[in-house]
Every structure is written in C-alpha cells, then in structure tokens.
N, C-alpha and C positions, 0 to 999 in steps of 0.2 A: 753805358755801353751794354746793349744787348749781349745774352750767353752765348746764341748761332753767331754777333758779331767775336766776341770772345775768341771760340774755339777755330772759329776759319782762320782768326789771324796767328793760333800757338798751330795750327796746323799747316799755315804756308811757312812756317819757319823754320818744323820739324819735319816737310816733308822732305824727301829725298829726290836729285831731279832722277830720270829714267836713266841717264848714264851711270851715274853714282849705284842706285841699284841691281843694275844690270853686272858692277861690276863685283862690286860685295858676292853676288850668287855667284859669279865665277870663281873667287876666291873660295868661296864655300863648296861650290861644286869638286877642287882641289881639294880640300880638307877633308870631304866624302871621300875622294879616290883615296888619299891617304892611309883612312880609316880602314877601308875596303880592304888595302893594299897591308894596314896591321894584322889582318886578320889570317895573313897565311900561313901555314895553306888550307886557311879556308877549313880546319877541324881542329878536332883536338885529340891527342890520343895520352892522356892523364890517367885516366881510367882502363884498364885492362878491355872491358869491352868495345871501347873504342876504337883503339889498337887493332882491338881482329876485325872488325868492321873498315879500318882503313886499311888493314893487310887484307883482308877480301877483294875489297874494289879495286885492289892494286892486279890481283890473281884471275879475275874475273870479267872474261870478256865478252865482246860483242860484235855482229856484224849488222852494221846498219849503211843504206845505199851502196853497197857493197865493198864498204871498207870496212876495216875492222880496228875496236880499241877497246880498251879498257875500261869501266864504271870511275876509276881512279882520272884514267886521263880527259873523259870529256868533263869530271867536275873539277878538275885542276884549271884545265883549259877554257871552261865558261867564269871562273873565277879571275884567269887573267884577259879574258875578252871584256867583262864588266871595269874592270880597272882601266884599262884603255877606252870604253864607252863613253866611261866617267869624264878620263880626260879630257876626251875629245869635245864633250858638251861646255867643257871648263873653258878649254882655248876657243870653241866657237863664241860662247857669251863674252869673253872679254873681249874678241876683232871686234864682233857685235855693237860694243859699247861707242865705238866710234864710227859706225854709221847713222845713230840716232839722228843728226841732225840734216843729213842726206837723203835717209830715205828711212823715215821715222814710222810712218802706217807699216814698212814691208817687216822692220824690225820689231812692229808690236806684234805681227801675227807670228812671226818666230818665235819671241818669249811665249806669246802665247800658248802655244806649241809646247814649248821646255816646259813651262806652271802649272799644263794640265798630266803632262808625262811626269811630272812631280809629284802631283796628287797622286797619282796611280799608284808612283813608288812610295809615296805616305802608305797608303794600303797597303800596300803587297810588303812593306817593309811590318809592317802592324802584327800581318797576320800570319808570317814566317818567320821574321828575323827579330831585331833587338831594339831596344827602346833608339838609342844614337842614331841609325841611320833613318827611324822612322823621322825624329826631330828634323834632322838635316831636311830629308827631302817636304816636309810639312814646313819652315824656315823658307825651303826655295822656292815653292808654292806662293805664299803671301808674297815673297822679294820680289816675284817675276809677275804676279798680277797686278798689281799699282801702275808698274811701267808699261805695261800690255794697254790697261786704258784708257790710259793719257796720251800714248804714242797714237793709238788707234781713233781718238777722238780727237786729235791734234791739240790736245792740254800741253805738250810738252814745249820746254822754254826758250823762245824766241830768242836770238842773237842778242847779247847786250849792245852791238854798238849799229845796232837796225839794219845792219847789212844781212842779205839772206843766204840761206844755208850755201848754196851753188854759189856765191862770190866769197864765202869764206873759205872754197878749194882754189881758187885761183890767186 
C-alpha cells in the first residue's frame, strides 16, 4: 500500500463531516463568549493605578454625535455588545449546521465569512489581548475552513440512504 494511499485512507476516517464541524466552532464560539464574559468588567483594579484609571473613565466624559457618556460606559458597553456578538455568531453556526445538506454552497460561503473574521480576530486578539482568546479564534479559523471547502466544492457527504437533500425534508 502506497503512503498517498495510506494517509487518504487515516484521513477519510479522521476527517470531520461539515456538520460535525460547524458545530464544535459553535460550541467554542460559546466558550469565547464565556471567557469574554469571565473577564468583567473587562479591567482590573488590583493595583492602585488602576483603580484611578477606572475612577477616571468613570468621572470622565464625553459628547460624541450629540450624546453624551462616559469613557467608562462606552468600554463597559462595547464589552457587553462583544459578548452578545459572540453569541450571536454561536447560535448562528449551530441553526447553520442543519442547513448543510439544503443548501450546502450558500452555508460554505457563510463559514466562510465566520474563518476569515476569525483570522482577523487571531490578529487583532495577538496584537491587543491575551494568548486564550487569540487560540480560540486561530481554533475557529482552521474549524470553519475544512467545511468552507468541501461545502463550496461540493465534497460534502451525500445521503447515506441515496435519497437527496430536498426528499430528506419531506
């Protein structure tokens, strides 16, 4: 047995189909918001300087498009719109999961979508925040690309009992 035979066959074994996938990143995308959501609120005030740095941004305001708030409330408040973001992308990937076999090309362009806004958040978590959430979103990255181009290339797995996707809703 050839090695290219070899490894195709430990890899149709161990691959994961696009559902399965898709749903694991949702669950993970949950475990992000969680994490997100350990971190409040979002500072620390251990340290004395810190402290007057959050009693600042609390004292400290601002008018912008003609409302006015505080440095405190709009990073309170992007802190709990990010938790909500989080979730939202989590409940979307998991409905997700059960349209694969419906409408499989439109659901790989959406992963799509989520793996490359994942990559982003690998970076932007890299280069501001902390090792865990760079992992997570660099995790969701890989999770959500596999399924992307199988769905898109129509790799992904045929009915076992050869009936097609539209008679398996009726």
């Amino acid at each position: 047995m050839s090695e290219s035979h070899v490894l195709r066959h430990w890899s149709a074994h161990f691959r994961l189909s696009p559902r399965a996938s898709i749903r694991i990143a949702a669950v993970l995308c949950c475990a992000l918001t969680i994490g997100h959501l350990s971190a409040y609120p979002w500072t620390s005030t251990r340290v004395v300087r810190e402290a007057q740095l959050v009693s600042s941004m609390k004292l400290v305001d601002f008018v912008f498009a003609g409302e006015r708030q505080t440095y405190w409330g709009l990073y309170f408040g992007w802190g709990l719109l990010v938790a909500v973001l989080l979730l939202s992308t989590a409940l979307t990937l998991w409905l997700m999961s059960g349209l694969v076999r419906v409408a499989p090309r439109e659901v790989g362009f959406i992963t799509g979508g989520i793996s490359a806004t994942s990559l982003a958040g690998c970076f932007i978590s890299l280069q501001y925040f902390y090792a865990p959430p760079t992992a997570f979103f660099a995790v969701l990255f890989v999770l959500l690309l596999a399924p992307t181009i199988q769905l898109i290339r129509g790799e992904h797995q045929k009915p076992r009992d050869g009936r097609s996707a539209i008679e398996h809703l009726e």
